[in-house]
C-alpha positions, 0 to 999 in steps of 0.5 A: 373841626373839634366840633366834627372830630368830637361828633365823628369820636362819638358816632365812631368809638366801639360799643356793644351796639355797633359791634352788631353792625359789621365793623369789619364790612362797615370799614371797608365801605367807609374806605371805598366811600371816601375815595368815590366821594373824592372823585364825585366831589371834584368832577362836580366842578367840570359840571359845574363849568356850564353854570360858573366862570372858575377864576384862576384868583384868590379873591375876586370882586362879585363886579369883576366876576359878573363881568368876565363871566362869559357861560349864561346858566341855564334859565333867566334870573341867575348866574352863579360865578366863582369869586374866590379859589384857594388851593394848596397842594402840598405832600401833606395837605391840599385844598381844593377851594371853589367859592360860589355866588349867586347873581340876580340877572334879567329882571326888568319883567319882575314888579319892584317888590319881587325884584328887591326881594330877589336882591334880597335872598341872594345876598342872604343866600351868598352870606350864608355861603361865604361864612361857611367856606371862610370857616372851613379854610380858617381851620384848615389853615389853622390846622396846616400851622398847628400840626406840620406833621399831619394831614388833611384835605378841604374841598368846596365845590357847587352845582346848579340842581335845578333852574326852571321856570319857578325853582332854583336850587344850589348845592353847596359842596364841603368836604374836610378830610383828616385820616377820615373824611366829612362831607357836608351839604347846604341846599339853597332854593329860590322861589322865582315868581316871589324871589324869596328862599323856599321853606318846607311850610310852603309845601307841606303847611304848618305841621310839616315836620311830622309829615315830611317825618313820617314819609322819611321813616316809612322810606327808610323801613322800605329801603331796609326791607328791601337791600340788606345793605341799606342801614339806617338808624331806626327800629335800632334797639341796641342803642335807641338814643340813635334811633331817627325820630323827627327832622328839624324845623330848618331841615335842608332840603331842595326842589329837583328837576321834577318839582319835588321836594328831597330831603336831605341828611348829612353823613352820620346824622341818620345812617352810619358812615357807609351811607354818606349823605342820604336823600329821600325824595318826597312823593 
C-alpha cells in the first residue's frame, strides 16, 4: 500500500505542470471515474459466473473446486474456478475478495510434452495469482487493524478475455481504494497448441519493444489529435520526465477475441488519473 500511496502522492502533488492540465476538470473526472469503475468491477463477477462456480468459502481446496464446479467454460482445455472469497462489510471497510484458478481440462488429445507443459503454465500462472491477492488482503488487513478510524475497499475479481481454438487470455482484477482509488490489472494468456504462457516476441521477434513502442506513441498522438478529452503523457514538455518513452520487456498485455494482441497500461503509468487503465490494440 506505501509503495502505492508514495506513486499516487508522486503522480498526484500540485506542480507548475499540472497545473496546466485542468485540476479542477481532472478532479471531477477522477471522481466520476472511481464510482463507474466500482460498478464495472463488480458487475465482471455476474460475467464471470459463465466461466467460475462463486464458492460462498474462505478457502477452498483446487480438488473440492474442480468438483463442485457445475458451469463448462467455453472452449476445451480450461476451466477457471474461484477457490477462496474474503469479504468484510463494514461501515468503514469492505472487501469484495474473488480469488480465480486456472484448471487444465480435456487433454487426452495433447502429446505428453504439451500436456506437462500446460500443467506447468497454469501453476505458474495460478502462483502468480494467489501471491498477488494475498498481498492485496494481507494489507487491507493490516491497514483495518492499524487505522480503526479510516477507510478502505479491496476488490479482486477475473474475467475469461478470450478462449478460442488457440488463445487463452485472463484478466486478473485489483481494486484498493483508500480516499482514492487504484486499480490494477494482470493479463495472463495461454498458448493452447504449445501449452506455454504468450510473450510479446512471439508476435513481434526480438526487437519488440520499439515496435509494439512505436505503434503505442503514434496511437496515443492520434487519439489526442482527435478528442481533446484524451490526455496522455507525451509530447508533454512542462514536464518531460513524464513523458512515455518505450514499454517494458514484461509489459502486460493479451490476445483479444479477434487475435490480436492489446497492450495494456495501469492507471498513472502513461496517462493521468482520469484515464484509468488505458489499452491500445496492436494492428
Amino acid at each position: 500500500m506505501e509503495k502505492w500511496k508514495k506513486e499516487y502522492d508522486r503522480i498526484a502533488a500540485p506542480e507548475k505542470g499540472k497545473e496546466k492540465m485542468e485540476e479542477a476538470v481532472m478532479r471531477a473526472k477522477e471522481k466520476k471515474e472511481r464510482i463507474q469503475r466500482k460498478r464495472r468491477i463488480r458487475s465482471v463477477g455476474s460475467a464471470a459466473a459463465v466461466f467460475a462456480i462463486l464458492l460462498i468459502l474462505p478457502n477452498t481446496s483446487r480438488t473440492a473446486a474442480a468438483a463442485m464446479q457445475q458451469i463448462p467454460v467455453l472452449g476445451n482445455f480450461f476451466q477457471v474456478v474461484t477457490i477462496r472469497e474474503y469479504q468484510v462489510d463494514e461501515e468503514r471497510y469492505q472487501a469484495d475478495v474473488k480469488v480465480p484458478e486456472v484448471v487444465p481440462e480435456h487433454m487426452d488429445g495433447m502429446s505428453e510434452e504439451t500436456a506437462q507443459q500446460t500443467k506447468e503454465t497454469t501453476d505458474a500462472i495460478n502462483f502468480d495469482i494467489r501471491q498477488a491477492t494475498e498481498e492485496l488482503i494481507e494489507e487491507f488487513k493490516s491497514t483495518m487493524e492499524e487505522f480503526e478510524d479510516g477507510y478502505g475497499d479491496i476488490i479482486v475479481d477475473s474475467e475469461v478475455l478470450t478462449d478460442d481454438e488457440k488463445w487463452f487470455s485472463l484478466d486478473l482484477v485489483l481494486y484498493q481504494g483508500a480516499g482514492s482509488g487504484y486499480e490494477r490489472h494482470r493479463h495472463y494468456t495461454i498458448d493452447k497448441t504449445t501449452g506455454r504462457r504468450a510473450e510479446l516476441s512471439d508476435f513481434f521477434g526480438e526487437d519488440y519493444v520499439e515496435t509494439i513502442s512505436e505503434e503505442v506513441r503514434a496511437q496515443m498522438r492520434k487519439r489526442m489529435a482527435e478528442d481533446e478529452n484524451v490526455t496522455y503523457w507525451i509530447d508533454y514538455e512542462d514536464v518531460p520526465e513524464w513523458n512515455f518513452e518505450s514499454i517494458a520487456e514484461d509489459q502486460d498485455f493479451y490476445v483479444n477475441k479477434d487475435g490480436k494482441v492489446v497492450i495494456c497500461f495501469n492507471e498513472y503509468e502513461v496517462a493521468p488519473g482520469y484515464m484509468g487503465c488505458v489499452e491500445f490494440v496492436m494492428e
